[in-house]
C-alpha positions in Angstrom: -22.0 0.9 22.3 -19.0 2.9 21.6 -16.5 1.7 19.3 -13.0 1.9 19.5 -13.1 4.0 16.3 -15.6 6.4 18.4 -13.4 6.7 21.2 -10.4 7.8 19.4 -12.4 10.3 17.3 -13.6 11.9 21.0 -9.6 11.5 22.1 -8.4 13.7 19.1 -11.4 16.4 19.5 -10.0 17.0 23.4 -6.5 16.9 21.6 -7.7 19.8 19.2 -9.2 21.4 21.9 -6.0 21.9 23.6 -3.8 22.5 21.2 -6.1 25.6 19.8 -7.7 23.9 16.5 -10.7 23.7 15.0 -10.6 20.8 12.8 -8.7 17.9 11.1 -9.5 17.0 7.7 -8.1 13.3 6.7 -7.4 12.2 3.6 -8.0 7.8 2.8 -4.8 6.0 4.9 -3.9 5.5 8.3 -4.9 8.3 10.2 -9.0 7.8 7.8 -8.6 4.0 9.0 -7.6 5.5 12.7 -10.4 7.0 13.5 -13.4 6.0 11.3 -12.4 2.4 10.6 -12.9 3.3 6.6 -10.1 2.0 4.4 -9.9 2.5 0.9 -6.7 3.6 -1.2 -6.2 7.7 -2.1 -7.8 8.3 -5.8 -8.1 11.4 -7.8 -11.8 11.7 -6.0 -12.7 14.4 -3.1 -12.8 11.6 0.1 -12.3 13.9 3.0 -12.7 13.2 6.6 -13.7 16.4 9.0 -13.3 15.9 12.5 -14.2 19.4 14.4 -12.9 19.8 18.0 -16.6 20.2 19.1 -19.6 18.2 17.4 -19.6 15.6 15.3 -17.0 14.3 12.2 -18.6 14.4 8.7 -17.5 12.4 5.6 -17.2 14.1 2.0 -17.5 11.7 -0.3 -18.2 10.1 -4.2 -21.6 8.9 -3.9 -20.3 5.4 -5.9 -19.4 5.1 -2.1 -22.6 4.9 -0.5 -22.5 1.3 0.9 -18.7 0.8 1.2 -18.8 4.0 4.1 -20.1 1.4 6.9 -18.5 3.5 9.3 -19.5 5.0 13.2 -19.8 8.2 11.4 -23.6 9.4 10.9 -22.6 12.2 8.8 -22.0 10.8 5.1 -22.4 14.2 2.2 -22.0 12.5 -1.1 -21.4 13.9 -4.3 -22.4 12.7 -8.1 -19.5 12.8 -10.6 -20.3 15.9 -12.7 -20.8 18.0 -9.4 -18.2 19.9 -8.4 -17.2 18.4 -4.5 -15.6 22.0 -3.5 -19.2 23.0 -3.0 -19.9 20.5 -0.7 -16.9 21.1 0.9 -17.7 24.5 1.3 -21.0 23.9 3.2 -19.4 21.2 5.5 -16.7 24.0 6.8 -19.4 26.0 7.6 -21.8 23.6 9.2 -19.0 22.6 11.4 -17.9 25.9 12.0 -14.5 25.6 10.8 -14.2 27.6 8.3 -12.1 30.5 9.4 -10.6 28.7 12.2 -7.0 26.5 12.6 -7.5 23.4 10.4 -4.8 20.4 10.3 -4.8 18.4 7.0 -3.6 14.8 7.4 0.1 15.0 6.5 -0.5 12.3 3.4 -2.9 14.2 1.7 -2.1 15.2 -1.9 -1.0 18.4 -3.0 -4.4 18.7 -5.2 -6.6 18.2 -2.1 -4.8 20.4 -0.1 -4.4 22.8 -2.7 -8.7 22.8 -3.4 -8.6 23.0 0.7 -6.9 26.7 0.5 -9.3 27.4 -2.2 -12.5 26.8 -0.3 -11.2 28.1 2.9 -9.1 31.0 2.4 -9.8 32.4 6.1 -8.4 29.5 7.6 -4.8 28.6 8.7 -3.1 25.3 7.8 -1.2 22.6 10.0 -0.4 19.0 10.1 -2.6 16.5 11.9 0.2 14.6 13.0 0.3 17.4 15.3 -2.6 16.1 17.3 -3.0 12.1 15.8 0.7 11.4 16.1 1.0 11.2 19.9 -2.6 9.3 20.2 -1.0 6.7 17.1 2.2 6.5 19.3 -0.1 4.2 22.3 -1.3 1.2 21.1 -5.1 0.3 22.6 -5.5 -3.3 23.6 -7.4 -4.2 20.4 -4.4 -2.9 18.0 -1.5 -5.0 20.7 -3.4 -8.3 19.9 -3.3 -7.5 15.8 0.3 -6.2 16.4 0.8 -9.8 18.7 -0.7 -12.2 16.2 1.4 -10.3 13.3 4.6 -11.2 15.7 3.6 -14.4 16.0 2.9 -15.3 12.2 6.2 -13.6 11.6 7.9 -16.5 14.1 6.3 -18.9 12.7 7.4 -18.4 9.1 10.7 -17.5 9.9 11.8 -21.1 12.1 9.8 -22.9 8.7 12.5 -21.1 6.6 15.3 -21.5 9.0 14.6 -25.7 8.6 14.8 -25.0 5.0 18.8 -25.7 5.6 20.5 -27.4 2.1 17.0 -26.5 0.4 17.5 -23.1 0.6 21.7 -23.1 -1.5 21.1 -22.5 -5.2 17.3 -20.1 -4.9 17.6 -16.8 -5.9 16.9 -14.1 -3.0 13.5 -13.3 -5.3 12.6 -16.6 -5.0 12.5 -17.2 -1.8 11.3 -13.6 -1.3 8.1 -15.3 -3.3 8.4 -18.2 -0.8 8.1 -15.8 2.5 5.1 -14.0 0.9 3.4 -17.4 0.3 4.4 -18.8 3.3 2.8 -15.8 5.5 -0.4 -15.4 3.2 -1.0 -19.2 4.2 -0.8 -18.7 7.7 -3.9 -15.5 7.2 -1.3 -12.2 6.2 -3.6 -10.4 4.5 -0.4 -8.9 2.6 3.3 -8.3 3.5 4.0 -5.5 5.6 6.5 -4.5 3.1 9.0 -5.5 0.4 10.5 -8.8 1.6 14.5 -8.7 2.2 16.1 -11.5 1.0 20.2 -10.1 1.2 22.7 -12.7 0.7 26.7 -12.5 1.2 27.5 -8.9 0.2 24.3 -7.9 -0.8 23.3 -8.3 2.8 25.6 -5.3 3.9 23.3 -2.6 2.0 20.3 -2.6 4.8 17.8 -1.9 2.3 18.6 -4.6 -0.4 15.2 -6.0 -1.3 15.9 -9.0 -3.1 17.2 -9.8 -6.7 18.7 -12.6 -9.1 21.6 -12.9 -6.6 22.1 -17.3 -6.0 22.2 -18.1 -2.3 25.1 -19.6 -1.5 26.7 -22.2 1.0 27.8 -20.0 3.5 26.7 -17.0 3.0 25.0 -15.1 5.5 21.5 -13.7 4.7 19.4 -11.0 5.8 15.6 -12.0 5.7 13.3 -9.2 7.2 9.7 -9.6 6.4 6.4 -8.9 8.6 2.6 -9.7 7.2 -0.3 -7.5 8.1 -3.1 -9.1 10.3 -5.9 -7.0 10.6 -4.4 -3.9 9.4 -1.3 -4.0 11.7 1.9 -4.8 10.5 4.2 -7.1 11.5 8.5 -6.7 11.3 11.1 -8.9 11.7 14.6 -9.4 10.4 16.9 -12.6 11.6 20.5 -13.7 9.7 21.2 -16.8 8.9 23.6 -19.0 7.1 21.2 -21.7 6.1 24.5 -24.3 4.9 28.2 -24.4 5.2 30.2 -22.8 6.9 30.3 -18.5 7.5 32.9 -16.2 5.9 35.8 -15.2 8.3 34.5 -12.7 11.2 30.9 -13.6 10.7 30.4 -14.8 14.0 32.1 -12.0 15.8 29.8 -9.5 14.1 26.8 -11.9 14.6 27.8 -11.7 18.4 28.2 -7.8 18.6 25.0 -7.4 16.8 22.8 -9.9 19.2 24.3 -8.0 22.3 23.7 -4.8 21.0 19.7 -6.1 20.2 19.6 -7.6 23.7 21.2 -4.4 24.9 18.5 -2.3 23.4 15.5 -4.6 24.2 16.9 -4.3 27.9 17.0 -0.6 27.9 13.0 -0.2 27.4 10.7 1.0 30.0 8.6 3.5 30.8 10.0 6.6 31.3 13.0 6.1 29.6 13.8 8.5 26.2 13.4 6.9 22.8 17.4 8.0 22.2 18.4 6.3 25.4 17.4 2.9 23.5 19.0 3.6 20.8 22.5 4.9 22.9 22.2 1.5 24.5 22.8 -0.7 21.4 24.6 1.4 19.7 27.2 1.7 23.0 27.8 -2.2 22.4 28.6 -1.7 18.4 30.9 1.1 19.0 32.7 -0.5 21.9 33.6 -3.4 19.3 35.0 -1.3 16.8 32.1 -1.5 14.5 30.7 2.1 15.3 30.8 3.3 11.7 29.1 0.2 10.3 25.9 0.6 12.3 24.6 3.3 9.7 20.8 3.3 10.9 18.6 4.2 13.4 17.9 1.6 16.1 14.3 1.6 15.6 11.4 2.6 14.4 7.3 2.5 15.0 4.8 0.0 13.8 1.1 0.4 14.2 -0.8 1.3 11.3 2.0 1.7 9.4 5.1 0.0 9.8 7.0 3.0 10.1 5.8 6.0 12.3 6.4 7.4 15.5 8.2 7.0 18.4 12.2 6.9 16.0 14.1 5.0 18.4 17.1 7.5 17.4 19.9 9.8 18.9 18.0 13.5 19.8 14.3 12.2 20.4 14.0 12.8 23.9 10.8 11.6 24.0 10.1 9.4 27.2 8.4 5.6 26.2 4.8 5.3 27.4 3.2 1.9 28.2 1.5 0.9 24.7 4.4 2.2 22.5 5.7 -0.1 20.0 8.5 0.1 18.2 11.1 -1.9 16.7 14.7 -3.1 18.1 16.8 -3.7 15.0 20.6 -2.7 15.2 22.9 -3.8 12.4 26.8 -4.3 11.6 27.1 -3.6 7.2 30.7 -4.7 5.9 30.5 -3.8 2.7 31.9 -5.6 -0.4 31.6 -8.9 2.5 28.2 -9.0 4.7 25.8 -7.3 6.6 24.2 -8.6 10.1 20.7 -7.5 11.6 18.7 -8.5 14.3 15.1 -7.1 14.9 12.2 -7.7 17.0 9.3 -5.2 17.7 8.6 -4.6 21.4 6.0 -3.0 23.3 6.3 -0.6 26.1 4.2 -2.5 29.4 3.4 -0.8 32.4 6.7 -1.8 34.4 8.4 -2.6 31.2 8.5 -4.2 28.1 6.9 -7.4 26.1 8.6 -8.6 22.8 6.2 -9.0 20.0 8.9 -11.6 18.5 10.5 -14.7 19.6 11.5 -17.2 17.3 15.2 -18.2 17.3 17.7 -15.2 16.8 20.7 -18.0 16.3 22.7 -18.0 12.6 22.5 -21.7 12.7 19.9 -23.0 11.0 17.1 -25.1 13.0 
């Protein structure tokens, strides 16, 4: 039976095929995970990927592991420490046939591998993989929607329990309850947070990439909480304000307002066919138009699959037209500095006719 790993291994050979290369070479992360289903975390041991454009992908690798490359791929040369892996290298390039041909090294890959890469094959000509992987990453299979779809949903879920948190929440410092969302979404089956959880309160809020610090929440004070948890490798991303007591500073609410049409605005604007920068024109159009043009200081969006930020950029110049499968977030923002910041984010996924949010618990201030 052919796996899913399989059939996107056979997708990126008929991409290298027609783009004129030979060979990728992946180095352990996303694109590895990708196509062979092997995860394991870069080290300063030769783990190399080849995937030719004709005939089968071989792994180079440590023989310690042996048992840990469970993988589709048949072709496993291991490698005792003491032995020097450029050898081995060596003999794969020219079993594959690749050795004085195009070859695109995954764009992650460490200067030392790449580096040992030129070495052993000094006939060849470099590029990036993304070259090929990227647009195959970009369309999500049905198998990486549902991970994206549960991720959304355990994301919803944790942020209405915190929104109830109401009084309970005044007097916790944003690291604390940055603690809380981490627990909170490992309970529910995260096998770890998509990224740093933001916790910004009152002015900390208006610097979008505030993680979380010693800063006391405050009655009033609007906070930014965006968090996702991985399920299954796929990430999930969400960001909702809130004023979980008391009552908002002056002008809260008008921002809050521009900044939930401007997310419906964008959310509206994808369907197939349309360019990734048209999205982003149509949120941003509803910030402008209120005056708060210069506060929206971000892209609109970004992708999530494997990692929670890749292509499509849903951002002024990429004329690149949405394709059912896409998935990307939604996530304009209004940042008043020295005051507050407001964000609203969902991730949504490109459908045949349209589009499917991946998130929808309440996008209200107001706690629940």
């Amino acid at each position: 039976m052919t796996t899913a790993f399989e059939r996107r291994t056979r997708d990126c050979q008929a991409a290298l095929r027609d783009a004129g290369a030979d060979a990728v070479v992946l180095f352990p992360g996303s694109n590895m995970v990708y196509l062979s289903g092997f995860q394991e975390a870069p080290n300063e041991r030769h783990l190399l990927l080849f995937v030719p454009a004709q005939g089968e992908p071989a792994f180079v690798a440590p023989t310690m592991y042996r048992e840990q490359l469970d993988t589709w791929v048949a072709d496993r040369r291991l490698w005792d420490d003491g032995e020097d892996p450029l050898t081995l290298i060596e003999a794969v390039a020219e079993d594959l046939d690749i050795a004085g041909g195009t070859v695109l090294v995954d764009d992650h890959m460490w200067a030392t591998f790449t580096q040992d890469l030129r070495a052993t094959l000094p006939d060849a000509e470099f590029g990036l993989a993304s070259d090929v992987l990227a647009p195959l990453r970009m369309r999500k299979d049905e198998h990486e929607l549902d991970a994206l779809r549960r991720a959304g949903a355990l994301a919803d879920a944790v942020s209405e329990e915190l929104r109830g948190l109401g009084d309970e929440a005044v007097g916790r410092t944003e690291s604390a309850l940055a603690r809380e969302i981490d627990r909170r979404m490992a309970d529910r089956g995260a096998a770890e947070p998509s990224f740093d959880t933001i916790v910004a309160a009152g002015e900390n809020g208006a610097k979008p990439h505030h993680r979380h610090g010693d800063r006391e929440i405050a009655a009033g004070d609007p906070v930014v909480l965006d968090f996702g948890g991985s399920v299954d490798g796929y990430p999930g991303d969400q960001t909702r304000t809130t004023v979980f007591a008391g009552d908002p500073p002056e002008g809260f609410e008008d921002v809050f307002e521009v900044v939930l049409a401007a997310h419906h605005a964008g959310v509206e604007a994808v369907e197939p066919g349309v360019p990734a920068e048209a999205v982003d024109a149509a949120a941003r159009e509803v910030v402008a138009d209120a005056g708060y043009g210069e506060q929206f200081v971000h892209r609109t969006g970004h992708g999530v699959g494997l990692e929670v930020h890749e292509p499509p950029y849903i951002v002024a110049g990429n004329e690149r037209e949405l394709e059912p499968g896409m998935v990307f977030s939604v996530e304009p923002g209004v940042y008043l500095p020295g005051e507050f910041g407001v964000r609203i984010e969902d991730l949504v996924a490109v459908t045949d006719d349209g589009h499917e949010r991946l998130n929808d618990s309440p996008r209200t201030w107001r706690p629940l």
